[in-house]
C-alpha positions in Angstrom: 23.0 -31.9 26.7 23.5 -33.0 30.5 24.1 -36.2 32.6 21.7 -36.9 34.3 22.8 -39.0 37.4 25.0 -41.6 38.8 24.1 -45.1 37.0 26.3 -47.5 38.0 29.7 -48.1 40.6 31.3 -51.4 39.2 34.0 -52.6 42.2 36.3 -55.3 42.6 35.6 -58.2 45.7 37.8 -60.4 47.1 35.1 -63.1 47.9 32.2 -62.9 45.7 29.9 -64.8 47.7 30.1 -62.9 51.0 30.1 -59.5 49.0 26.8 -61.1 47.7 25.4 -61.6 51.3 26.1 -58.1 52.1 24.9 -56.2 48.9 21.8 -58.0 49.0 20.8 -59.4 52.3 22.0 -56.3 54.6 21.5 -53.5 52.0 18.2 -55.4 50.5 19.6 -55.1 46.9 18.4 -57.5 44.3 19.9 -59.6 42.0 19.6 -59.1 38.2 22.0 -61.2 36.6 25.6 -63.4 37.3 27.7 -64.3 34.5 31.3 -64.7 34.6 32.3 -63.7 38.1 30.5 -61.0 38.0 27.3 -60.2 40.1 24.7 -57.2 38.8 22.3 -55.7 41.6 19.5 -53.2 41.7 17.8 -51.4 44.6 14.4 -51.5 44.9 12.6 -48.2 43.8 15.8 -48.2 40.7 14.0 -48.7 37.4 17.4 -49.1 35.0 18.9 -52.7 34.7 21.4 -52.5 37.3 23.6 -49.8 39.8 26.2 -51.7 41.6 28.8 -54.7 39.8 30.2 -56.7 41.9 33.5 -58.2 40.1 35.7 -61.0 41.8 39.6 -60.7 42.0 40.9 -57.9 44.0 39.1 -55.0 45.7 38.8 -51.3 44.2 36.9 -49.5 41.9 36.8 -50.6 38.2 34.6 -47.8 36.8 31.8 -46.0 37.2 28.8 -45.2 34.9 26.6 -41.5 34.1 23.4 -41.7 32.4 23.0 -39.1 29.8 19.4 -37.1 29.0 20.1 -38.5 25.3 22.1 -40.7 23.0 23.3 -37.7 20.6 24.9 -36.1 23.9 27.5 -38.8 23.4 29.0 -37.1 20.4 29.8 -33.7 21.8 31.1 -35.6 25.5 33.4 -37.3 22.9 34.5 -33.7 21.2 34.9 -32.4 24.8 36.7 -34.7 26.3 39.5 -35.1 23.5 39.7 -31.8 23.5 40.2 -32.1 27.1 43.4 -33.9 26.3 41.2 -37.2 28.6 41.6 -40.3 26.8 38.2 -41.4 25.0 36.8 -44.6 23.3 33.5 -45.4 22.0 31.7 -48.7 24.2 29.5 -51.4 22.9 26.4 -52.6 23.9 26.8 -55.8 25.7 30.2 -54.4 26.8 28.2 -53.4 30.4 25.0 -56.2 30.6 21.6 -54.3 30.1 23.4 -50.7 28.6 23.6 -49.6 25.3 26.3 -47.8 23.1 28.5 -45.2 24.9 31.5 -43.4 25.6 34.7 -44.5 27.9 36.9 -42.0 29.5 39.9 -42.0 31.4 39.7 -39.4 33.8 42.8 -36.9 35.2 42.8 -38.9 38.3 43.0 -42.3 36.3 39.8 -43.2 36.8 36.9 -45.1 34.2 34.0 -43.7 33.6 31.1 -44.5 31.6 28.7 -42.9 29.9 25.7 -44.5 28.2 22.0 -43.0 27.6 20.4 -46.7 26.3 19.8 -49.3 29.4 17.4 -51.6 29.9 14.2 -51.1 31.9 13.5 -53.0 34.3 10.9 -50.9 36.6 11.2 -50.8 40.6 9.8 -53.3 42.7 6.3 -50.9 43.1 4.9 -49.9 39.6 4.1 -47.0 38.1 0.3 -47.2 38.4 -1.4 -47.0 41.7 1.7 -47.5 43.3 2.2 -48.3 47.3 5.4 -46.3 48.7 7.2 -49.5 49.4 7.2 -52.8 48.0 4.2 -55.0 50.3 6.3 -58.1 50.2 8.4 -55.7 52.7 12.0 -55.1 52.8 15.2 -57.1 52.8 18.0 -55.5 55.4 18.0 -51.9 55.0 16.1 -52.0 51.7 18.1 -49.2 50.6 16.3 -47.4 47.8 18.7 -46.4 45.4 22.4 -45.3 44.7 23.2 -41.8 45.5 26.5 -40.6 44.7 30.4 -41.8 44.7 34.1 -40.0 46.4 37.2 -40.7 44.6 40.8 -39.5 45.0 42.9 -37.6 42.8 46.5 -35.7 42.8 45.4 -32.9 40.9 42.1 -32.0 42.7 41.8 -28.7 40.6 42.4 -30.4 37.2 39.8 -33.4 38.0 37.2 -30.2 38.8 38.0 -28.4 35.4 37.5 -31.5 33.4 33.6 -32.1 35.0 32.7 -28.2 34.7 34.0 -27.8 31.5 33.4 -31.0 30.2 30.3 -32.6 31.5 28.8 -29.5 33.1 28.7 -30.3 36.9 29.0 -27.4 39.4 30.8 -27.6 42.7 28.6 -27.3 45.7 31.2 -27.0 48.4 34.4 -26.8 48.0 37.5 -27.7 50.9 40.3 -25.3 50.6 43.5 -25.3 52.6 47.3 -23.5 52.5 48.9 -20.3 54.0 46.3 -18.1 51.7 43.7 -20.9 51.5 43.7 -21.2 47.9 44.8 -24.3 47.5 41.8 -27.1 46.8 41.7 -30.3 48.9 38.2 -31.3 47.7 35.1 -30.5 45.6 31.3 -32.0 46.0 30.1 -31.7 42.2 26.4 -32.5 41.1 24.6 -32.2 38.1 20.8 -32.2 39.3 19.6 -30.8 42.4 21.0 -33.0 45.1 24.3 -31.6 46.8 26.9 -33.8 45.0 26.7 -36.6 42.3 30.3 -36.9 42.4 33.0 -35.6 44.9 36.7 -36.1 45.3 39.5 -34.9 47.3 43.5 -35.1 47.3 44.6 -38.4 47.4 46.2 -41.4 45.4 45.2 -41.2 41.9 42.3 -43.8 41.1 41.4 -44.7 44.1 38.0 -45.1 45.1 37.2 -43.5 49.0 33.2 -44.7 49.0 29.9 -44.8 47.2 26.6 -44.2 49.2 23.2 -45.2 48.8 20.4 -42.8 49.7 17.7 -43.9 52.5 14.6 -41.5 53.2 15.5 -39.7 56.7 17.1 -39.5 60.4 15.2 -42.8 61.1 15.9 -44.6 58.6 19.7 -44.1 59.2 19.2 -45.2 62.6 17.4 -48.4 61.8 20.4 -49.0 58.8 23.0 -48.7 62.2 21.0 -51.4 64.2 21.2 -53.7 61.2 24.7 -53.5 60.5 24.9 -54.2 64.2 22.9 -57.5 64.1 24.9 -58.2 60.3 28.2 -57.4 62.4 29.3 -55.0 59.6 32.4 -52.5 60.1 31.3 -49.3 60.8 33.7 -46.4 60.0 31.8 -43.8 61.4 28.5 -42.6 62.2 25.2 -42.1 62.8 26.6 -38.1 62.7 26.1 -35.3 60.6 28.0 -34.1 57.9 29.0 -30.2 57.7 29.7 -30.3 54.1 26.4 -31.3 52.1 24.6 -31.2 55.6 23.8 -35.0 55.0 23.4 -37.4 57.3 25.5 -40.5 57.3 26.7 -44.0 58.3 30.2 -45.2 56.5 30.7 -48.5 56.6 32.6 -51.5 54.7 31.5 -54.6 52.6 33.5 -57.5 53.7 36.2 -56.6 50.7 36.9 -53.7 52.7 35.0 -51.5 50.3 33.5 -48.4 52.0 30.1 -47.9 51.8 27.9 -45.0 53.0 24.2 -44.7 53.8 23.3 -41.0 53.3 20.4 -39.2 54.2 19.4 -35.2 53.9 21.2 -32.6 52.2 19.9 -29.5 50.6 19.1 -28.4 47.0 21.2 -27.5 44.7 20.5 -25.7 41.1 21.9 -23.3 38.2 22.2 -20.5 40.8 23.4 -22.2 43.8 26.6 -20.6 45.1 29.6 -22.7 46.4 30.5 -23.1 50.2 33.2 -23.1 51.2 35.1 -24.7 54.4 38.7 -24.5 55.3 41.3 -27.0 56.7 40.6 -26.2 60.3 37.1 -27.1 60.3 37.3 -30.1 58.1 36.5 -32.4 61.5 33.5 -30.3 61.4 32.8 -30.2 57.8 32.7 -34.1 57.6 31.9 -35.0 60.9 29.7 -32.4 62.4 28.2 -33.9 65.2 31.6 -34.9 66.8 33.8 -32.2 65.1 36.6 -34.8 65.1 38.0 -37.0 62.7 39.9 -39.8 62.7 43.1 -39.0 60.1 42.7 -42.3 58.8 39.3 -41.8 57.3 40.2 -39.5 54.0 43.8 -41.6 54.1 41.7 -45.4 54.1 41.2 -45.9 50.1 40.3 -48.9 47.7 
């Protein structure tokens, strides 16, 4: 039993058509289906139906989605989570377009999320025969190659950490800690494959949604994401820097909803034996903005 990775982010847009112009002529995603206000995209080397939902009426996170290894792993998430005390329902197919039958919980932090083993194949834009690294008819924008992971807030950072350790079996990778004794948890990076965090949160309004990120290949690439976003005039928040925390490399931007988006790039391995880091109140600036060691007190504050 294990989830597998972060499927899908599903977000509310004030103006559907301009959030359509950023999602998939500045970040290269591709349309896969519209029906009834709402817009499905994929990235290009994504093989499942869709990753991002783009809703109109409001801005904000709706919910998010987990692929599970398999179907029967939806039966003992279930048993978990009500014994959890999280509140569970079962999900349709056709409730999401192109998934299956799953499970719907309502996290600690008030938050939706998904999760579904069935989705429909769609294959990325290169094949899985002979295939070229990148699709020949070239790029749009960025050309971001796939989703990467997603930062909510919550009120009871430790509580929202016990429910995905105990419950779906992520691990925290780094961990900020602050108070007199620094015992008391601000914010935890979980994954739940090898990549530093499929999920993270820290202590903030409860389901609120801080950003989601897409991953791009390297340094370079990050760079070539800033100059477009330049030519696109898209918000930056911060970046091209360094995190501290996950070592990453980053760019945080916003969609014209005032969604943030990250592009991220780097990071180490993680695994069964990997041991948390942890970083403390006073180097937060450096643990999420390394290359500046400063931070603007807005940035954690600034939520959807």
């Amino acid at each position: 039993m294990s989830v597998i990775r972060l499927g899908y982010v599903h977000v509310r847009v004030t103006d559907l058509a301009a959030s359509a112009d950023h999602y998939r002529d500045t970040l290269g995603m591709d349309t896969v289906a519209d029906e009834d206000g709402r817009l499905y995209l994929k990235s290009w080397d994504e093989h499942d139906h869709h990753s991002v939902v783009l809703e109109e009426g409001g801005v904000g996170l709706v919910k998010l989605g987990y692929k599970v290894a398999e179907s029967a792993d939806l039966d003992e998430y279930e048993t978990k989570a009500s014994a959890f005390g999280a509140r569970v329902e079962r999900m349709s197919k056709g409730d999401n377009i192109g998934v299956g039958d799953g499970l719907r919980i309502t996290l600690p932090s008030e938050h939706t999320l998904e999760l579904y083993h069935d989705v429909e194949y769609l294959g990325n834009s290169t094949g899985n025969w002979n295939p070229d690294p990148w699709p020949r008819e070239g790029l749009r924008g960025i050309g971001v190659p796939r989703l990467d992971h997603t930062l909510i807030t919550t009120e009871d950072p430790v509580l929202l950490e016990r429910f995905f350790a105990e419950v779906l079996g992520f691990r925290a990778a780094e961990h900020l800690v602050g108070g007199p004794d620094n015992d008391e948890l601000v914010g935890s990076w979980m994954f739940c494959g090898e990549q530093p965090h499929d999920i993270a949160f820290v202590k903030g309004e409860q389901g609120k949604l801080h950003h989601f990120a897409y991953h791009v290949d390297d340094w370079s690439s990050l760079l070539r994401a800033g100059d477009i976003f330049s030519m696109h005039d898209v918000p930056i928040d911060f970046g091209p820097a360094r995190h501290g925390i996950t070592r990453g490399e980053t760019i945080y931007f916003f969609d014209p909803a005032g969604n943030r988006n990250e592009v991220f790039a780097g990071g180490y391995r993680t695994g069964p034996d990997f041991r948390t880091v942890t970083w403390t109140m006073d180097s937060a600036a450096r643990g999420i903005n390394y290359t500046h060691r400063e931070l603007d007190p807005d940035f954690l504050n600034v939520v959807t």
